[in-house]
C-alpha positions as CSV (number, residue, x, y, z in Angstrom):
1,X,81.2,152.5,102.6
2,X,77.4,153.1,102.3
3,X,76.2,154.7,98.9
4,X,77.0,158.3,98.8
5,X,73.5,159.2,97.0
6,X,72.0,157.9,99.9
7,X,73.9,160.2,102.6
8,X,71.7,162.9,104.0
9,X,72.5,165.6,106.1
10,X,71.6,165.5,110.1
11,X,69.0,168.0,109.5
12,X,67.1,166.7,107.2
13,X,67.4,163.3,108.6
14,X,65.4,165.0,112.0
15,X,62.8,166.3,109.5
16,X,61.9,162.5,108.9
17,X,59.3,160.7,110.2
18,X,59.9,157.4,112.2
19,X,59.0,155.7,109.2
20,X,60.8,157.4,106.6
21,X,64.1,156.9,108.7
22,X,63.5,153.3,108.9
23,X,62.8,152.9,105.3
24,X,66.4,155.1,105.2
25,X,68.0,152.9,107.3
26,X,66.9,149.5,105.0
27,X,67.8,151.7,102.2
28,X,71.4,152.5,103.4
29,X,71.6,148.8,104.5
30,X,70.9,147.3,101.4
31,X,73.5,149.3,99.5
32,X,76.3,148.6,102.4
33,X,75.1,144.7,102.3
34,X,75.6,144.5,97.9
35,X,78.6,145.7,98.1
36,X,80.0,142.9,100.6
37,X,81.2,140.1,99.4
38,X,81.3,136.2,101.4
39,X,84.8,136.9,102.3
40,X,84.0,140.5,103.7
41,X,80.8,138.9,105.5
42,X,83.3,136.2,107.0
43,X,85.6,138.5,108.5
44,X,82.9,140.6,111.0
45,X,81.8,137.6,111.9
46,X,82.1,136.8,116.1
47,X,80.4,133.9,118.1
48,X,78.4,132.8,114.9
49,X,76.8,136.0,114.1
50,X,77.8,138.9,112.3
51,X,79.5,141.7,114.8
52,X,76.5,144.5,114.8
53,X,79.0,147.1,115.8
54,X,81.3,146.1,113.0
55,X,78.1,146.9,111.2
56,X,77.1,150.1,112.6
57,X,80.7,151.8,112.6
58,X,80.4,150.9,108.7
59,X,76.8,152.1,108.0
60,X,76.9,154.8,110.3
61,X,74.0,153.4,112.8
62,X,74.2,153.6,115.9
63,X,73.8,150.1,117.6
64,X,70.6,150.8,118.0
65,X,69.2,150.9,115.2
66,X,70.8,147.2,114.5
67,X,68.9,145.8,117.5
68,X,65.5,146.9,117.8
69,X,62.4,145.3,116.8
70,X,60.3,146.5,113.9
């Protein structure tokens, strides 16, 4: 589960600006990522890639936000 210091609440996430919620997001992604290890990276695996909706439901993105372009 994603880093509790860096849970905010929704409205204070609206207040952000685009770029302070992507910076968020890398932020929040970061701290899920270091706390994977090979083995948990293996298992959300499909196809080849990792599953971006296994990714989301544990990060708490929406699908989107795994998929667009910077």
């Amino acid at each position: 589960m994603v880093c509790s210091s860096l849970k905010t609440n929704m409205t204070d996430v609206n207040n952000l600006s685009s770029q302070q919620k992507a910076e968020l997001n890398v932020a929040t992604f970061l701290s899920w990522a270091a706390w994977k290890t090979a083995a948990d990276f293996r298992e959300i695996v499909a196809r080849g890639q990792l599953n971006r909706m296994e990714i989301a439901k544990e990060t708490g993105f929406a699908k989107l936000v795994l998929t667009q372009k910077a």
